[in-house]
Each structure stands twice: as C-alpha cells, then as structure tokens.
C-alpha positions, 0 to 999 in steps of 0.5 A: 843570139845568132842561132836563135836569130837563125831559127826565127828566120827559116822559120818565117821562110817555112811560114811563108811556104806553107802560106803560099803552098796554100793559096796554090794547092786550096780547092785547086780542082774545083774549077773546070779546066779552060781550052788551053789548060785541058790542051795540055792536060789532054795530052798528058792523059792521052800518053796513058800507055802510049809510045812514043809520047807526045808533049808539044811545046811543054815537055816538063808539065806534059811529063811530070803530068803524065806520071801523076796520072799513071800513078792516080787517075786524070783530075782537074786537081792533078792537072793542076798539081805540078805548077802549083808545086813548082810555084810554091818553090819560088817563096824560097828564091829570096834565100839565094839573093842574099848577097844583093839584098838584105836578110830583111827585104829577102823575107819581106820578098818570100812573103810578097811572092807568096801571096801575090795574085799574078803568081797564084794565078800562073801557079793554079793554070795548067802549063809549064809557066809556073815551073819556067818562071820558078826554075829560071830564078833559081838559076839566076840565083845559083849563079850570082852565088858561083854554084854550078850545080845549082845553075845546071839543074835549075836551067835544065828544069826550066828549059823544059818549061816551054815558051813562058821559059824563052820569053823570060830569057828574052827579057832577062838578055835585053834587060843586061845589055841595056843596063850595062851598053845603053847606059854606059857601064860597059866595064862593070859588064865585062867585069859581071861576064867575067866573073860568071863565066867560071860557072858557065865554062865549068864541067859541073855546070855542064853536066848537071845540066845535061844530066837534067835535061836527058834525065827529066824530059826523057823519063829517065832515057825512056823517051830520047824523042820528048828532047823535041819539045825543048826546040817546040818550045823555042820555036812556038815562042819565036814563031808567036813573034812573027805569025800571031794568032787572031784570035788573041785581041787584048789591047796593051791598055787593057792589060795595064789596067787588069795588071795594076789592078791586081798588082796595085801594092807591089806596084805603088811601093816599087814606085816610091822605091825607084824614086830613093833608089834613084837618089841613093845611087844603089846600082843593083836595084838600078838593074832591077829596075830596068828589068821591070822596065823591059819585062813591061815593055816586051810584054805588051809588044808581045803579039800573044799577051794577056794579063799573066804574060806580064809576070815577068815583071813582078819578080823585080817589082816585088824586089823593089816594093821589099826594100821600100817596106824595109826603108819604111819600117826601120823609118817608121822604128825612129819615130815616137809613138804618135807615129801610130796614132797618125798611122791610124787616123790615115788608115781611117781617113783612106777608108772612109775615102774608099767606102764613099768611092764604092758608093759611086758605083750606086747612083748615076754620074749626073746625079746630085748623089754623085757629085756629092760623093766626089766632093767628100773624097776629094775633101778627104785627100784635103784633109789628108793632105792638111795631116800631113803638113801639120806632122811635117811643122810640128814634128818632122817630115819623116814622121809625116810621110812614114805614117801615111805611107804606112797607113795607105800601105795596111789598106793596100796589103788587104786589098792586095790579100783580096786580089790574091784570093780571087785571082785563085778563083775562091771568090763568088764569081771565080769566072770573073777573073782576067788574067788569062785570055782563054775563057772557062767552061762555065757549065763544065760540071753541069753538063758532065753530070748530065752525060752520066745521068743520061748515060746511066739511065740508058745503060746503067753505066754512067761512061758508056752510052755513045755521044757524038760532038760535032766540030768545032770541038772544045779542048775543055769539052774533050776532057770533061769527056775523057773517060767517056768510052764511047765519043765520036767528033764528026763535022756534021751529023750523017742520017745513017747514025742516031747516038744517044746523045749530040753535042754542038755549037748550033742551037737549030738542028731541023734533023733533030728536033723530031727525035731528040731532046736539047738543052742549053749549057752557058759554054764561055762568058767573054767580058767587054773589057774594050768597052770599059768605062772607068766606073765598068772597071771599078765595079769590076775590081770591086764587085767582080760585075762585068758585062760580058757575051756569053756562048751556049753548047747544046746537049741532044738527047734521044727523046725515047730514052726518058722515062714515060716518053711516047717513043720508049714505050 
C-alpha cells in the first residue's frame, strides 16, 4: 500500500513538472525580446568565439547562454531557454521541505508553483532570475534536511544568478533575525544556528560549492576572469540601493495592485491561512509568514521595483495558500454531500456576481444601467451572506464556510489559470502584460522582416545591404539585428555616407527626405497605470485594455532601390 502510495505521489510531482515545463517552454520564442532581455542575450551572442568573455552581472544565464548558442544559432527561444528550464526545477522543491510541511501541502505546493503567473513570467525573461530564485530554494531545503552537498551546488549555481540572487538573501537574513530577535525566540535561534552550522562548517559543503562556482562560471576553468561576475552581481544589487536610476518610476501602489491582481488566489488563501495559523500557534508557518512579510516590504522599498521584483514573496505565499487548501480539503471530506450541492450554488452565486461586474465596464458610472448593476452585486453578496448563515443554523459552522471558500476557491483557481496564461504572454494582447518595467518591440518582426526584404531586393541577400542606426540605440533594435553583417550606430548622419537603409528615433530628417523612403514602426507602447482609475484596472485585469503612450522607430530606405522608381532607372 505504501509503495503504490509512493508511486502515485511522484507521479503527481512529474505531472506537475510536465505541467509547469509547459507553460515555460509553450511558444516561448514568439515574443520579440525586450531592452533588457536583448542586454543579456546580446551579450551571450556577442562572446561567439571571443576571449576573454564578458558576462556583466549574470555570468550564470550569460554563460549557460552562450554555449546554447555556440551549439545552435542565437534565437528568442534559446535566449530564453535556460530560465524557463531552471524555473521549471522549482515544482521540485517542495520535495525537500517535507519535514516542515505535509506530503499533502507539498504537492498542493509543486502544482501551485507551477502554474503561478509571477513564476511563469520570471521563467519566460531572459536573465538569471528564474535560476537565482529556483537554486536559492533548493539551497534553503538541502540545508534544513543537513545535506552538504546539496547546499553547495545549489548556492554555487545560485550565486552566479545575479542580482535577483542577493536580493533574495537580503530578504532571507531579515526575515530570520526578525523572527527569532523582534519577536523574542532568541534561543530557539541560537538553537536552528546551531544545528546548521555542521552543514555550513563541513568540507563537503565547501568543496561542493567551491567546485560549482569555478567549474560553472569559468566554463570548466577556461575563463577564471567570468568569477567577476559574482562580485558584479553583489555590487550592481547594492549600488541600485544607493544610485537608483530614473528611468524607473513604478510606484509601490502600482505594484501592489499589478501583484494581486495576478497573485489574487494564492494570496486570498495565504490570508485566511495566517488567520489559523495564528490561533494554532503552528511556529514554522509563523516564519513563513514573516517572511512574506519582509519579502513585501524590502520589495517595494527597493528603488528598482517592478511587478516581478515581488517574486520573493510568492514562494511563502504559496506555503501558506497550500496548507489553507490542505485544511480545507480534509474539512470539506467531514461533511456530508449537501457540502456539494451548497459548493455549487456559491460557484454559481460568484458567477453571476462577476459576469454583472464585468458588465460595469459597458455603461458609464452616473447611468441608470450602472447603478443598477451594483445593486445586483451587492444583493448577491446578501444572499451569499443569508447562504451561509442558514448552512450555519441548520447544520454547522464548518459546512458553511468550507462550501463557500471552496466555491470562491474553483472560480479563483480559473481566474488564477488565466492569469498564468497571459502572464506567459499566449493571450491576444501579450503586450498588455505588466510585470516587468521594460516595455517590448511591439513591431520587432515587422521591421526585421522589412530589413531583409529591403536588404534582399537590393542584394539578393537578405543580411547584407548596409544599414546605418542613429542613437540612441535600442538594445532590442540591436538583436533583431544580429546577424546583420553590415550595421553602423553613428550619433548623426555625416552627408559624406548614403546607407541603403537608416533607422532613428525622429520622424523629420530634411537630409532625408529628398532621396530616401521612411515608415513608422510602433517601437514601445507604455501603459498609464498612475493614471488608473479602479474601472481602468478592471478593464485591464479583465480585457487586457489599457490607455497607453505608444513610441515610433522610422525605417529609411533609399528611394532608388524600389523597383520602378524615378532614380533606379
């Protein structure tokens, strides 16, 4: 019995992977890389051949990168390909927290992980993130369960995950001492310190992780000068803290409402579940808690935030979620079958809520419509409200809010399905999605599709005709340039040169205009999210309809390459 109990477990974790490998690896090179994704990539395609290498503040992505593409050639898939992989590890983790939290909340925990939008969206950017987040937990589990070797290769493969990685261990190290100082269990953290330091103070836990930092972020001791990038990573982190950049102007209300939007179920059932975990006393998930706690608060404080530099927090907000669904389920197994009947009432109930809320959207705020509308909403939560209080008189208190937290539970999980798919950028309007700050390339293929048309009808080779970019020059410009042979960046066009094609950022050039040919390519599309109003973000969570400032590129082609034209013949 307890093999086949075994089995179906690790089964359900392989489900789970193959899940969450999916909804990471799905169409993941259709989207047009971003400024800071094509950073990275660029410099990952741009070490081809070259030494010494350069790998910035990422050596780990920079370097499992570049062998990608020395293997095969540069592509938005592959750019994208180790995050999505090393993200796809972290359904795994639960396995190693075992002695902290049940069999049950462990797997409720890997599916959670696998499907949750913030951790999809971290694991289909180009960047170490994924990889620092996915090998800094690992770590932490390794340890709690006294595995040295664990430890040292998880937290040498995390170390060279960049800043994301020191951003974690910020948290992590605030988190402990306030639990165990501010709160006044000093002994019990003398007590944990101790009983770690055998893993920590032991050779194989030295050499393991010696031995993954030399060996990975040198390439096998064939580039001792990447190490660098370890210390880049720890001092780009910290330098954030105490130079921020301007360009970076996301408010911390902004992020809160971008996170809970995409984050409400976890979020909801972490909330109910700090409530009993409070008046259970259950200390390790008091931990948790506080971790969530700081993972927020550091978070926004951070001067470079944006939606996915809360993803520290959803890790302990999915530990606490896991084991309110675990409470709940094994609650909702005491009551009789009327427990269903009421569970599908509520589900119904909270639909026909919803559908009348999205109606809001279609009429204006001072019409009759409007009003109207709210009314049937708030006498939907009356009568859910009268529901639960007749479950409560004629049968029990448990039976009443089990049904109805289940109920608001199914709808959620869709909502939260929904959220993780667009989050991966395989809705209609994948441009519309705002966890990152960095805005994408809206008309990337158009206009790469349009150099190589232009290119081979002038050469007959579609990456050759020579292109000149003035500045300032796009990162994402750059890459869907890459294997352009013939691209100069100048400050301004000199009248001495006369390239086949021009790229710029000004739609009036008086030295062009005569001889060459332009069109406008949509560049970036910024939302007006501090211009929001609660029916703006509505529409947004809903329809993904946003007002928003768009940005043009202008593409110059020589008027005399275009068939039929005066000059050509």
């Amino acid at each position: 019995m307890n093999s086949k109990k075994f089995k179906a477990e690790y089964l359900l974790y392989a489900l789970a992977f193959v899940i969450g490998l999916f909804m990471r690896m799905y169409r993941l090179g259709d989207f047009p890389l971003n400024d800071n994704e094509a950073q990275w990539a660029l410099m990952a395609f741009n070490n081809l051949g070259e030494t010494p290498l350069l790998v910035g503040s990422q050596p780990g992505y920079v370097l499992f990168t570049s062998i990608l593409f020395n293997v095969f050639n540069g592509s938005n898939f592959l750019s994208r390909f180790f995050p999505a992989a090393a993200g796809s590890l972290l359904v795994f983790s639960p396995l190693l927290f075992k002695r902290n939290i049940s069999s049950f909340s462990a797997l409720i925990l890997a599916f959670g992980l696998a499907l949750d939008p913030a951790l999809i969206a971290i694991s289909r950017n180009a960047g170490g993130g994924a990889a620092a987040l996915t090998f800094l937990v690992f770590f932490i589990g390794f340890l709690l369960n006294g595995n040295s070797i664990g430890s040292g290769i998880s937290l040498g493969l995390a170390l060279i995950g960049g800043p994301v990685f020191w951003h974690g261990i910020l948290i992590v190290s605030v988190a402990w001492v306030l639990n165990f100082v501010v709160i006044g269990k000093r002994a019990r953290m003398h007590e944990n310190i101790a009983s770690l330091s055998p893993v920590f103070l032991s050779m194989k836990f030295i050499l393991s992780l010696a031995i993954t930092v030399l060996v990975f972020s040198s390439i096998f001791f064939t580039q001792p000068q990447v190490l660098g990038g370890i210390f880049s990573g720890f001092t780009t982190y910290f330098d954030q803290w105490i130079n921020p950049s301007a360009a970076n102007n996301s408010s911390p209300i902004q992020i809160i409402i971008t996170f809970l939007f995409y984050e409400i179920f976890p979020f909801s059932f972490a909330m109910i579940g700090i409530f009993w975990i409070y008046f259970n006393k259950l200390h390790d998930y008091v931990f948790i808690a506080v971790c969530w706690l700081v993972a927020i608060v550091i978070s926004l404080a951070y001067p470079e935030r944006d939606g996915i530099s809360l993803i520290w927090s959803v890790i302990p907000l999915w530990i606490i979620a896991a084991y309110t669904i675990e409470h709940l389920y094994f609650l909702a197994k005491e009551q009789s079958e009327i427990f269903y009947l009421f569970t599908g009432i509520i589900c119904v109930l909270v639909l026909f809520m919803v559908l009348n809320l999205l109606s809001l959207m279609t009429y204006d705020t001072s019409s009759v419509d409007f009003q109207l509308r709210l009314a049937i909403i708030a006498g939907t939560l009356i009568v859910i409200g009268l529901l639960g209080i007749l479950l409560t008189w004629g049968w029990t208190v448990e039976l009443a809010y089990s049904s109805t937290l289940t109920g608001i539970m199914i709808l959620l999980f869709l909502y939260s399905f929904s959220a993780g798919w667009r989050s991966a950028r395989l809705g209609p309007l994948a441009h519309a999605e705002l966890w990152f700050s960095d805005a994408y390339f809206l008309d990337a293929d158009l206009l790469q599709n349009s150099i190589s048309q232009v290119s081979d009808l002038n050469t007959g080779n579609s990456q050759v005709s020579d292109i000149a970019i003035l500045e300032p020059v796009s990162p994402a410009v750059k890459w869907i340039l890459r294997n352009h042979r013939e691209v100069l960046y100048l400050n301004s066009l000199p009248k001495s040169i006369s390239p086949n094609m021009v790229i710029s950022r000004e739609a009036d050039f008086p030295g062009l205009a005569a001889s060459y040919t332009g069109q406008n390519f949509v560049f970036i599309e910024t939302p007006q999210t501090k211009l929001f109003s609660l029916m703006d973000w509505l529409r947004w969570a809903i329809y993904r309809k946003y007002s928003s400032e768009k940005t043009d590129l202008y593409f110059w082609v020589k008027s005399e390459i275009f068939p039929g034209s005066i000059t050509s013949r």
